[in-house]
BAKOLLO-378979 format. One record per residue (C-alpha): x, y, z; residue in three letters. Coordinates in Angstrom, 2 decimals. Example, Ala and Ser with C-alpha at 12.3 -4.5 7.8 and 13.67 -1.06 7.14 Angstrom:
REM BAKOLLO-378979
{rec {12.30; -4.50; 7.80}; ALA}
{rec {13.67; -1.06; 7.14}; SER}
END
This chain:
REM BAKOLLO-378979
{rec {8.97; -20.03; 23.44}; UNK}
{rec {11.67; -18.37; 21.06}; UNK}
{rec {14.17; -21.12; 20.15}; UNK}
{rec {17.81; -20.38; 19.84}; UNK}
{rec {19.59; -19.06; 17.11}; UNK}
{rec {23.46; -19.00; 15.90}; UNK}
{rec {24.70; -15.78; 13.82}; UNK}
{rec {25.79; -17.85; 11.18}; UNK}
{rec {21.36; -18.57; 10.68}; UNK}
{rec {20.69; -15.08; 11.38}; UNK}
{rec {23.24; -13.84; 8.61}; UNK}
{rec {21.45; -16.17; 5.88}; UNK}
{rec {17.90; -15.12; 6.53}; UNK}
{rec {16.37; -13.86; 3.25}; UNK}
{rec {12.50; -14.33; 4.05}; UNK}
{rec {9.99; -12.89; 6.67}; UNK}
{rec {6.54; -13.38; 7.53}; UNK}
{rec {4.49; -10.80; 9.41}; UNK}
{rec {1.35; -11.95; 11.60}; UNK}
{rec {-0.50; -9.78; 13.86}; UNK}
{rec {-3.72; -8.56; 15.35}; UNK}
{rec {-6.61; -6.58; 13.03}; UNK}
{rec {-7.36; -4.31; 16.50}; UNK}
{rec {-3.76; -2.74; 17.62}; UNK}
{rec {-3.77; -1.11; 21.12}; UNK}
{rec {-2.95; 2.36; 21.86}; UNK}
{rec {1.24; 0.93; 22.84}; UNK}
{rec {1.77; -0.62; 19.07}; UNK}
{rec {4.23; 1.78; 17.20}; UNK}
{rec {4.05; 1.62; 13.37}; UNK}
{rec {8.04; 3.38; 14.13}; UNK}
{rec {8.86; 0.59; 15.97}; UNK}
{rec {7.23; -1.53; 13.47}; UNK}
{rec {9.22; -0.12; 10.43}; UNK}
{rec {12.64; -0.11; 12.51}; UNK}
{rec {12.06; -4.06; 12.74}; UNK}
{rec {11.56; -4.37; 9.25}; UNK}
{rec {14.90; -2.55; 8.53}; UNK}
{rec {16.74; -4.49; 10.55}; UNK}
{rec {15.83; -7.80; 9.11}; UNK}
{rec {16.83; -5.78; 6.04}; UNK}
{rec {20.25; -5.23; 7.31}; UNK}
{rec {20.91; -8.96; 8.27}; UNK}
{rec {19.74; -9.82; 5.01}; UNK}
{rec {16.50; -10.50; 4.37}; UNK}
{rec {15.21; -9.49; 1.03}; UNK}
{rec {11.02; -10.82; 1.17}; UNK}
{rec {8.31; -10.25; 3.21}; UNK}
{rec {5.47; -12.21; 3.33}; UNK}
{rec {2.17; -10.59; 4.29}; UNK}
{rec {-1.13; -11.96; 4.80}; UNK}
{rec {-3.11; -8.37; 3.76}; UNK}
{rec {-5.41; -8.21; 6.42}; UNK}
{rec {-6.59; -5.46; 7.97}; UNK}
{rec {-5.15; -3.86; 10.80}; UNK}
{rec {-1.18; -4.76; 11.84}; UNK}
{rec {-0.82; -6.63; 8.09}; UNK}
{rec {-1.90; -3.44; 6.07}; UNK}
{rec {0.73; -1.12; 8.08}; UNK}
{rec {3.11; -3.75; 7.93}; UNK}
{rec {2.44; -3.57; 4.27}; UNK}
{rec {3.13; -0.15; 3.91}; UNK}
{rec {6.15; 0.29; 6.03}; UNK}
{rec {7.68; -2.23; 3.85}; UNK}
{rec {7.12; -0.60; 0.64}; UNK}
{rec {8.28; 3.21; 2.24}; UNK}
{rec {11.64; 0.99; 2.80}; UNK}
{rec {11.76; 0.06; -0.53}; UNK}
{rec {12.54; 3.26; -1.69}; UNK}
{rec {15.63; 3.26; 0.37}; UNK}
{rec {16.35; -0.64; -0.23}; UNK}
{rec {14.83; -1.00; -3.39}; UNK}
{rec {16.56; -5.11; -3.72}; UNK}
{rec {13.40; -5.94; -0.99}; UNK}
{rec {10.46; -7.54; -2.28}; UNK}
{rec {6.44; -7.61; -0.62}; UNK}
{rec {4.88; -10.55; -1.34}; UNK}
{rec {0.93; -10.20; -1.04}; UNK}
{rec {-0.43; -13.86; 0.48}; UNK}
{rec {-3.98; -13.73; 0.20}; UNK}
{rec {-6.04; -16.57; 1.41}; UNK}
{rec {-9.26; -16.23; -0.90}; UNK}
{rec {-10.51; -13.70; -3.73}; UNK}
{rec {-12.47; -10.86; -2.27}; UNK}
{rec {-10.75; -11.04; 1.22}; UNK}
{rec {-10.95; -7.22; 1.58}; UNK}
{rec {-14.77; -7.22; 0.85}; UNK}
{rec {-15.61; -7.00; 4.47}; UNK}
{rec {-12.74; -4.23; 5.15}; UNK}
{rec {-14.06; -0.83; 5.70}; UNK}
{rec {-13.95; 1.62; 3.05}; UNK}
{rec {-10.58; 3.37; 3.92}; UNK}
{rec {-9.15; 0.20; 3.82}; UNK}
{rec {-9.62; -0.95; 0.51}; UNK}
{rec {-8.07; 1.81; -0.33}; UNK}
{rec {-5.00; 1.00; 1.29}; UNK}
{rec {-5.34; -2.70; 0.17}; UNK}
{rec {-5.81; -1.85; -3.60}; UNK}
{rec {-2.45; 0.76; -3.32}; UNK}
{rec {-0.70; -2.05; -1.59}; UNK}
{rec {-1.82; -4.71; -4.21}; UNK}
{rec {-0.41; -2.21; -7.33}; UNK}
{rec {2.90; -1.84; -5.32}; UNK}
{rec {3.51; -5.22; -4.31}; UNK}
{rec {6.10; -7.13; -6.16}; UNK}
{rec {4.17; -10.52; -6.30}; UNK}
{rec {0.31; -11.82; -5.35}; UNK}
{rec {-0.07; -15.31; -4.09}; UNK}
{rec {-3.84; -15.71; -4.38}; UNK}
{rec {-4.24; -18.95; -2.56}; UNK}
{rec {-8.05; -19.90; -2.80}; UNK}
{rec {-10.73; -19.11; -5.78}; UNK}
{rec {-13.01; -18.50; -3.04}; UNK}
{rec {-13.40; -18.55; 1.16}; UNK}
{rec {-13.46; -21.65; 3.05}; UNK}
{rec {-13.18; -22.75; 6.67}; UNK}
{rec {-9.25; -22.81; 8.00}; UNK}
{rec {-8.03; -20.25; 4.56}; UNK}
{rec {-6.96; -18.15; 6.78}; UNK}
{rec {-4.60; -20.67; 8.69}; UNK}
{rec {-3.62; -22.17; 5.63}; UNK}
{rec {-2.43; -18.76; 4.39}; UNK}
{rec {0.04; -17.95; 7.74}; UNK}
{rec {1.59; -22.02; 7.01}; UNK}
{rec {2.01; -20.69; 3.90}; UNK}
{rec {4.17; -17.82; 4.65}; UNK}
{rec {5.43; -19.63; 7.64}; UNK}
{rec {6.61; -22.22; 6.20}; UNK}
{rec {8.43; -19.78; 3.58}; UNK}
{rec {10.41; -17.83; 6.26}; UNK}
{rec {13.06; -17.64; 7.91}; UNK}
{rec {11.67; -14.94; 10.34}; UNK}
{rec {8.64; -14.22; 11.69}; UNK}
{rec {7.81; -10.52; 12.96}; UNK}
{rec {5.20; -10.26; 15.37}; UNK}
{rec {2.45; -7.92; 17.17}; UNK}
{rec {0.58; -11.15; 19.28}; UNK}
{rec {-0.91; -9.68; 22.23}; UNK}
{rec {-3.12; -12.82; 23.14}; UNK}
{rec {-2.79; -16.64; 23.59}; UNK}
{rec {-5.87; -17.44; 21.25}; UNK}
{rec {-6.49; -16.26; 17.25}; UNK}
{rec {-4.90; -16.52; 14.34}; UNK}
{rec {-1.70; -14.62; 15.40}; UNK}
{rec {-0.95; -16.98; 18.41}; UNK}
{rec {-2.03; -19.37; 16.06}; UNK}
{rec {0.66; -18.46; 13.79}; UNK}
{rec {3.29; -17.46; 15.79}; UNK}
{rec {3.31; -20.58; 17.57}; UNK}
{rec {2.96; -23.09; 14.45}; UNK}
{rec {6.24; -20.83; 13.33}; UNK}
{rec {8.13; -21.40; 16.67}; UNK}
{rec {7.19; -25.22; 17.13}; UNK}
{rec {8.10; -26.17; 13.41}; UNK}
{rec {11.10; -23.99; 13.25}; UNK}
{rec {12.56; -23.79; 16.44}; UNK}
{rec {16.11; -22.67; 15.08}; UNK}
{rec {14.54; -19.39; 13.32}; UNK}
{rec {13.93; -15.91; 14.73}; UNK}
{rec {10.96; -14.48; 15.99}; UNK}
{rec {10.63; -10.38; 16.96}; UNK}
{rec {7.81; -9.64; 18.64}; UNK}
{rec {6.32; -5.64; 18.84}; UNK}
END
């Protein structure tokens, strides 16, 4: 599925999107996770999109903003498909959510309120706004798989990293 990808692309890629699962398995490595992250700092990219879910979004989230403090030129961008998406979260994570939210750089609040599909139409938003996609998609139906292959489909020439 991953298309091919000159240096030349690599070297000019400013934006990422993250999209994963809200259950992780005991193999996902939030070190492994964060070493990703620097690396797309290192070939240049300077914003990450993240959808603020809970689960692989919300320690994607963080790791990004830890980096910040050693690359303080990166930017989180908070996508959020409707108002009041963490309502359902447990209570530990709307803790995390709210920190997140006061640290981000920028919130893109996409819908007043939810609606059928706001979820997809949040990952084409930061899809569409990358020019990487970093990944923890450990099945072939949802909205990561979803995601990950709208990203690889439309933009066959950009990079995808998968956890």
């Amino acid at each position: 599925m991953n298309g091919i990808q000159t240096a030349i692309e690599i070297e000019k890629a400013n934006a990422c999107a993250f999209t994963g699962h809200r259950s992780l398995d005991e193999a996902f490595s939030s070190e492994l996770l964060e070493r990703e992250i620097e690396n797309a700092i290192l070939l240049g990219v300077t914003v990450f999109f993240n959808g603020m879910a809970a689960g692989f979004d919300l320690i994607a989230a963080e790791r990004t903003l830890a980096l910040k403090r050693k690359y303080p030129q990166i930017k989180l961008i908070a996508c959020i498909p409707y108002y009041g998406q963490e309502k359902s979260f447990s209570d530990g994570d709307k803790k995390r959510y709210a920190e997140i939210l006061k640290k981000a750089d920028e919130q893109v609040i996409l819908s007043e309120r939810y609606f059928r599909g706001c979820m997809h139409e949040r990952n084409r938003y930061m899809a569409d706004r990358a020019d990487m996609l970093i990944a923890y998609c450990k099945k072939d139906t949802g909205g990561t798989a979803f995601t990950v292959k709208y990203f690889q489909k439309k933009y066959p020439y950009k990079k995808t990293v998968f956890l």
